[in-house]
N, C-alpha and C positions, 0 to 999 in steps of 0.2 A: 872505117872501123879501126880502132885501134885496140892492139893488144899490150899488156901490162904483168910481167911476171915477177913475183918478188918474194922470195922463199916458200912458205905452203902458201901463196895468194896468188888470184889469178883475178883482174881487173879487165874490162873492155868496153868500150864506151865507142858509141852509138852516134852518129850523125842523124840530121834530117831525114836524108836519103835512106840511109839504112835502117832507123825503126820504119818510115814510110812501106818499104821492101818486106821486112820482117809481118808488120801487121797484112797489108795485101796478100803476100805467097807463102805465109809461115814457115820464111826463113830468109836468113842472109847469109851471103859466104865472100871470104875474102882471102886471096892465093900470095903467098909469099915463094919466089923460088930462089931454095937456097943450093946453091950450086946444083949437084945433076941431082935433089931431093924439092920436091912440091911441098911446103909446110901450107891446110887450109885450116880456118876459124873461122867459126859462125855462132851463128841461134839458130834453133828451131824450135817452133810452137810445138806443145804438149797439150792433150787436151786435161791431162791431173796430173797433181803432182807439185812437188817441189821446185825449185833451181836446182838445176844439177848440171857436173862437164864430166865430160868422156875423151881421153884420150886412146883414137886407135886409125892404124898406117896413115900416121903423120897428117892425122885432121884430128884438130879442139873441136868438141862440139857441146856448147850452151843448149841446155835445155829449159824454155818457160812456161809457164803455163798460158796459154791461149787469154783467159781472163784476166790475167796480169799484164798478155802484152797489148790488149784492146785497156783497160786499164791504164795504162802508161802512154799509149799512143794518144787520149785525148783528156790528160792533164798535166798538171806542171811536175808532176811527180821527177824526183832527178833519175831513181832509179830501184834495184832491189838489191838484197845480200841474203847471204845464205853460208852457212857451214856444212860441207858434208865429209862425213866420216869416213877414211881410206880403209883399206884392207888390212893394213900393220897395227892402226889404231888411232891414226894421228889425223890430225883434220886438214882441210883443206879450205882456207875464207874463200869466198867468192863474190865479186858485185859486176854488176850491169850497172850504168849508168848511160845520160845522156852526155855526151862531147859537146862543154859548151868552149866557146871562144875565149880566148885570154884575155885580159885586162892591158896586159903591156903587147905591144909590136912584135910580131916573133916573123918570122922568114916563111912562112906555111901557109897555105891554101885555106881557111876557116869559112869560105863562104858557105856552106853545106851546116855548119855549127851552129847549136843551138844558143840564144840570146842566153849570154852570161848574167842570171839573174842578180849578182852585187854589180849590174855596172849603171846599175841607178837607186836611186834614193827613196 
């Protein structure tokens, strides 16, 4: 799973393994430690409802709706978005997506990634 932060936007994209994870156990979680602090990010199924993230004691947490993620788990769909409104007024974009594999050679592990749909004709 990767996480993707870029001013009010929050991006994460999803391997094989982890929507697999996510539709079976209605959820996935991934631990980063950053010095003596545990930073964790996931999904978790909802049964209604919108996309939404929650930040609280240093875990992101994705929320999807259950029929979005059975949805998503058995077609090519790349992924979802969603804006949700903060407490000040300002918005926050948000997308899920599937992690496909790059086009050119990069130094990283991709077997887990899903078939980059431009890498055929």
């Amino acid at each position: 799973m990767k996480l993707r932060l870029l001013d009010n936007s929050i991006r994460l994209r999803l391997n094989k393994v982890d929507l697999d994870t996510l539709y079976n156990d209605g959820e996935v979680w991934t631990v980063s430690q950053l010095g003596k602090t545990t930073f964790s990010y996931g999904v978790r199924s909802v049964e209604q409802g919108e996309m939404s993230v929650e930040m609280e004691d240093n875990r992101l947490q994705f929320r999807l709706n259950v029929d979005q993620i059975k949805e998503w788990h058995s077609s090519n769909k790349v992924g979802y978005s969603s804006v949700q409104e903060n407490e000040d007024g300002s918005s926050l974009k948000l997308l899920i997506e599937k992690d496909f594999k790059c086009l050119t050679d990069r130094d990283e592990d991709e077997s887990n990634n899903f078939e980059n749909p431009n890498s055929t004709c």
